[in-house]
PLY file of the C-alpha trace (Angstrom):
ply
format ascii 1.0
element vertex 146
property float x
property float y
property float z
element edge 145
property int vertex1
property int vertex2
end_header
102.94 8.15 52.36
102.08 7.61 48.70
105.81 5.62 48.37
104.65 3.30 50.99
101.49 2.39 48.74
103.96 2.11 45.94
106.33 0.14 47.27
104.19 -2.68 48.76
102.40 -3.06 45.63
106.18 -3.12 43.60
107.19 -5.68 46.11
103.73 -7.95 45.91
103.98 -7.98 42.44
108.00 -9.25 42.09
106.82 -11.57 44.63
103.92 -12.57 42.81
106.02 -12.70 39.32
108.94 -15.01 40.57
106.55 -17.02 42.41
103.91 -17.78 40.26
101.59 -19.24 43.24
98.77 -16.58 43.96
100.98 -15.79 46.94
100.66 -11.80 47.02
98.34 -10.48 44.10
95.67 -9.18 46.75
98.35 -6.97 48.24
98.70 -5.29 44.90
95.06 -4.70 44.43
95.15 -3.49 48.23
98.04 -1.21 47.78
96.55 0.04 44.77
93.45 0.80 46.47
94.96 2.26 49.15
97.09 4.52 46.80
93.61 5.77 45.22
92.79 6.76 49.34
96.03 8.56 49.17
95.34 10.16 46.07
91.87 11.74 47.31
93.52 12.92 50.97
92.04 10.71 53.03
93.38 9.61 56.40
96.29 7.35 56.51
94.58 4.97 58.93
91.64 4.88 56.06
93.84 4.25 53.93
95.72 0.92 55.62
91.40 0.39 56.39
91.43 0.04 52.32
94.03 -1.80 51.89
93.25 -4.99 54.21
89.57 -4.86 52.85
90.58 -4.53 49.52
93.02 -7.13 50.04
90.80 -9.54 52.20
88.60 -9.23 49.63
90.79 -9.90 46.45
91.91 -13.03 48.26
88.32 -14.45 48.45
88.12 -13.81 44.91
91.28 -14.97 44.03
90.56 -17.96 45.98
87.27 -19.26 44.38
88.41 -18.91 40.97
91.30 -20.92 41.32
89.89 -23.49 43.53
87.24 -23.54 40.42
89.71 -23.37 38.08
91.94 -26.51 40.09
88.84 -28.49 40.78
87.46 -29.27 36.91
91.73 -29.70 35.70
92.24 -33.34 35.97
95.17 -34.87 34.88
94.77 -38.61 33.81
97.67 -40.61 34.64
98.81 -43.59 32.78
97.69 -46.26 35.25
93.81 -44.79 34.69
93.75 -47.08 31.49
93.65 -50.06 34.28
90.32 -49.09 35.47
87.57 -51.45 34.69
90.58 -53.96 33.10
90.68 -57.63 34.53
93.45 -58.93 36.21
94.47 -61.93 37.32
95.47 -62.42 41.26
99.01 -63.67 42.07
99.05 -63.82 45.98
96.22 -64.02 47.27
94.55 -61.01 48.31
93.28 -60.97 51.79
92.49 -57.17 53.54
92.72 -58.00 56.84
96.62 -59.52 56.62
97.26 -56.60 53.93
98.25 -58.99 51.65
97.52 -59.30 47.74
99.01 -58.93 44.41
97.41 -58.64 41.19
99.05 -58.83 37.43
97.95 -56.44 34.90
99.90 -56.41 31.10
102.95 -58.03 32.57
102.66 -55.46 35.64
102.34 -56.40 38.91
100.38 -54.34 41.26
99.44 -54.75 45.62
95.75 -54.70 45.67
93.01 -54.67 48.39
89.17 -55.88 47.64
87.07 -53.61 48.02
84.77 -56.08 50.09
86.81 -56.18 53.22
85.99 -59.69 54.25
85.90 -61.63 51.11
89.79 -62.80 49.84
90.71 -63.97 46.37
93.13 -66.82 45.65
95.84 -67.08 43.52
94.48 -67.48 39.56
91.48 -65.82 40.01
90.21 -62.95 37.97
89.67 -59.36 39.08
88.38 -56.25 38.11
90.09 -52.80 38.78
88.06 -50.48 40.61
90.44 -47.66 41.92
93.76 -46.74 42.58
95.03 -45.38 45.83
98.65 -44.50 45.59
100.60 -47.30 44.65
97.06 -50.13 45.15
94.39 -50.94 43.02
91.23 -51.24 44.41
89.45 -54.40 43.04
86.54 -56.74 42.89
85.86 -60.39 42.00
85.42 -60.75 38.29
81.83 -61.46 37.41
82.45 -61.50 33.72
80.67 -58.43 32.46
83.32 -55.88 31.47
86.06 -56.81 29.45
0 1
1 2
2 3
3 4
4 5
5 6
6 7
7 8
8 9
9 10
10 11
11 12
12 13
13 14
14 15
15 16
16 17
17 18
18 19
19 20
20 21
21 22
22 23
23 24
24 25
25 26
26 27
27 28
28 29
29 30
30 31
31 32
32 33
33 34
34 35
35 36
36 37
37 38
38 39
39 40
40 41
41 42
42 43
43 44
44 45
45 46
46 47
47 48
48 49
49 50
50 51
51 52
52 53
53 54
54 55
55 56
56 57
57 58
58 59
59 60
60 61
61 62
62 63
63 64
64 65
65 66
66 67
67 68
68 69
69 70
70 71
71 72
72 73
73 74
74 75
75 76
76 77
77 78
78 79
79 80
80 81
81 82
82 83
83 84
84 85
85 86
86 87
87 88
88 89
89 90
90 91
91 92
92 93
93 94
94 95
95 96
96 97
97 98
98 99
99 100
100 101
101 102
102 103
103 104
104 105
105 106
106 107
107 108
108 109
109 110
110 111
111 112
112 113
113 114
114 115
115 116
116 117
117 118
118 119
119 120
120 121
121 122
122 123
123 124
124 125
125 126
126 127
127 128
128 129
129 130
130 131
131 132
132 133
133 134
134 135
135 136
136 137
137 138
138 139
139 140
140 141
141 142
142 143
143 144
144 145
């Protein structure tokens, strides 16, 4: 029975090398575990008992740190610099025909005001709020930033 122990924690661990994506690593702690069972004669089914709690619980653990780790890694893009910038309105933006196109440093961009019912005409200034996707999110320009 030992091999068994052996060979899922030889196989979670290729896995978990080629793959690089947290797929299997709680296996090899659980096989592990369940090796150390082995070692000290207990029962087999104790020893598969080991190795799903060891392995439920290495997930968990697995799981917070990276979802710590993931949450506080942001990656700026280069269309963050536009954030707070004013732009000036093209085609006039108007949510509720989805229509609107700012300019930005010789870039042109869709937009959609972030007050639903108000629409900017062409020549007008905005501000950049946000950017969903492939939209910025803007605002009339009130003249403080910028």
């Amino acid at each position: 029975m030992q091999n068994i122990w052996l060979l899922i924690c030889a196989i979670s661990f290729i896995i978990e090398l080629f793959s690089l994506a947290m797929v299997s690593i709680w296996f090899v702690f659980g096989s592990i575990a369940a090796y150390i069972a082995y070692f000290f004669h207990l029962n087999f089914y104790i020893q598969i008992i080991i190795f799903f709690i060891i392995s439920f619980i290495s997930f968990f653990i697995c799981k917070i740190f990276w979802k710590n780790k993931i949450k506080n890694h942001f990656i700026p893009t280069n269309a963050d610099r536009y954030i707070g910038k004013v732009a000036l309105v093209i085609d006039t933006i108007d949510n509720l025909h989805s229509t609107g196109t700012i300019k930005i440093n010789g870039q042109i961009w869709n937009a959609r005001n972030v007050n639903e019912n108000e629409i900017l005409n062409k020549d007008e200034k905005v501000i950049i709020k946000e950017i969903q996707g492939s939209k910025m999110l803007i605002e009339k320009y009130k003249g403080e930033t910028e």
